[in-house]
C-alpha positions in Angstrom: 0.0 0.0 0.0 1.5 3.5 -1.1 2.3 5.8 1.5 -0.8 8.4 0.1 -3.3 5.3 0.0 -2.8 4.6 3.5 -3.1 8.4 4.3 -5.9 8.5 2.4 -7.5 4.9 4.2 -6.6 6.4 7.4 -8.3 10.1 7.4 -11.5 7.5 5.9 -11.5 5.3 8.3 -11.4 8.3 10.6 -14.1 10.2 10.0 -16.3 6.6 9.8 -14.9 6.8 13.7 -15.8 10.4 14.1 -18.8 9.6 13.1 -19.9 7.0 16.0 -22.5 4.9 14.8 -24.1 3.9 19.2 -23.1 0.9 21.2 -24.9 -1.6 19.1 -23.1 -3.1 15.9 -21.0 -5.8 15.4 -19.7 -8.1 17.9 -16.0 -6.6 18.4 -13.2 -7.8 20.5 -10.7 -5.7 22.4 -7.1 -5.4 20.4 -4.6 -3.6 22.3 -0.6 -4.0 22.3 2.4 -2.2 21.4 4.5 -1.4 18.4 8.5 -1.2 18.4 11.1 -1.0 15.7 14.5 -2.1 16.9 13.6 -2.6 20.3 12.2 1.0 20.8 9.0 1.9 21.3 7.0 4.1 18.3 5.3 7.4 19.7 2.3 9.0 17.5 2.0 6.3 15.4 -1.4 5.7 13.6 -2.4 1.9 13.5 -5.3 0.9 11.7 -6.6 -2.9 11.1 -8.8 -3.5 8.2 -10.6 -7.0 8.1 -9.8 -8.8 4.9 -13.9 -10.1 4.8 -16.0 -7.7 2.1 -17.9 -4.8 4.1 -15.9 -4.9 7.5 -15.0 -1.6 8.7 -11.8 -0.3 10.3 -10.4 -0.3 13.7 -7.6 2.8 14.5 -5.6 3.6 17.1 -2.5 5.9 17.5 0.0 4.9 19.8 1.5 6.9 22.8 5.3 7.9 24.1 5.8 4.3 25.5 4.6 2.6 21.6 1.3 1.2 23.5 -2.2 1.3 21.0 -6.0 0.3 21.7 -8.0 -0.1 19.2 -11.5 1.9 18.6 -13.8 0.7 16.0 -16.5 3.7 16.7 -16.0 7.0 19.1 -17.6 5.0 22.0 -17.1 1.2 20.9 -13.3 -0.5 21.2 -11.7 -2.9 19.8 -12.2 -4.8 16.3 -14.0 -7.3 14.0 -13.3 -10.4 14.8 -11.2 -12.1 11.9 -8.0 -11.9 9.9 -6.9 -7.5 9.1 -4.6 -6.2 7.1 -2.9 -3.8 9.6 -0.9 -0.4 8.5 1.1 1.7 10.6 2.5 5.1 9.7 4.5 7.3 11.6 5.7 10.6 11.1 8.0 13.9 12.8 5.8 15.9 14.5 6.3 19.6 13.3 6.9 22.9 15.7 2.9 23.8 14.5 1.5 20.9 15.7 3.0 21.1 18.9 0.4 22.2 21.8 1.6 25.0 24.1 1.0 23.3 27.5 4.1 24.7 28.9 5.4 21.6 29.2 8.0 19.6 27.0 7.4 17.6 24.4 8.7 14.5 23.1 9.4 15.0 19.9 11.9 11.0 19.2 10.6 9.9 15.6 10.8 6.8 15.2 9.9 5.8 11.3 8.1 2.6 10.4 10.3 0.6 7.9 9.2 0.9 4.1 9.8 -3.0 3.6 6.2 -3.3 6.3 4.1 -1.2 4.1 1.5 -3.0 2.6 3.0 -6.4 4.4 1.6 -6.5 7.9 -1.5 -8.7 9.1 -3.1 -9.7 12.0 -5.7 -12.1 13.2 -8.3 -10.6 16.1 -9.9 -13.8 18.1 -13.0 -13.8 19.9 -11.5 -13.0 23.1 -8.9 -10.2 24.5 -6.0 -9.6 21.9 -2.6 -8.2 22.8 -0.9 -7.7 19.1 2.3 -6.3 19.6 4.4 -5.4 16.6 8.1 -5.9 17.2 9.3 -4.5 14.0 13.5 -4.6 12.8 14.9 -2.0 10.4 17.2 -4.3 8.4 
């Protein structure tokens, strides 16, 4: 998957979540973990696991400082379809502008996702709690 079809897929998928669609829906199952590359965690990553099964939507999460992601399938429902996803993750620097004026500092560590991932990650979500951790290795 190109780097703009996963943008693209990801701002989707998000305003489907934005969008909330109530408590009732699918059965989901909780998906949380964590995603590393080379042993160190990835910060502000966006995660998002489509099911491979026609008419499925997406589940996103972003990751925080420490790498660790839940999923949400709707702005009140978490977790995903139960089934086998294709998963993408993207990270990217965070810029001086998108930086909120707390006062306090920011971490600012990018960590990039390895090209040789895109389009190459999958994941299956069972019926019960998941923890999916991504352990990925640049070389």
């Amino acid at each position: 998957m190109s780097q703009i079809s996963s943008k693209m897929l990801f701002v989707a998928a998000l305003s489907a979540l934005l969008a909330g669609c109530g408590p009732s829906g699918p059965q989901l199952s909780e998906v949380k973990g964590k995603v590393t590359v080379d042993g160190k965690p990835v910060p502000r990553a966006e995660i998002a696991f489509v099911p491979e099964a026609a008419g499925g939507s997406p589940s996103l999460g972003k990751t925080d400082a420490e790498g660790n992601y839940r999923l949400a399938f709707t702005q009140d429902r978490f977790g995903a379809l139960i089934g086998k996803h294709k998963v993408t993750i993207t990270s990217k620097k965070i810029s001086p502008n998108e930086m909120p004026d707390t006062g306090e500092p920011i971490d600012t560590a990018f960590v990039p996702i390895p090209k040789k991932y895109q389009g190459a990650l999958t994941a299956e979500v069972k019926s019960s709690s998941n923890v999916i951790n991504f352990e990925l290795v640049s070389k």
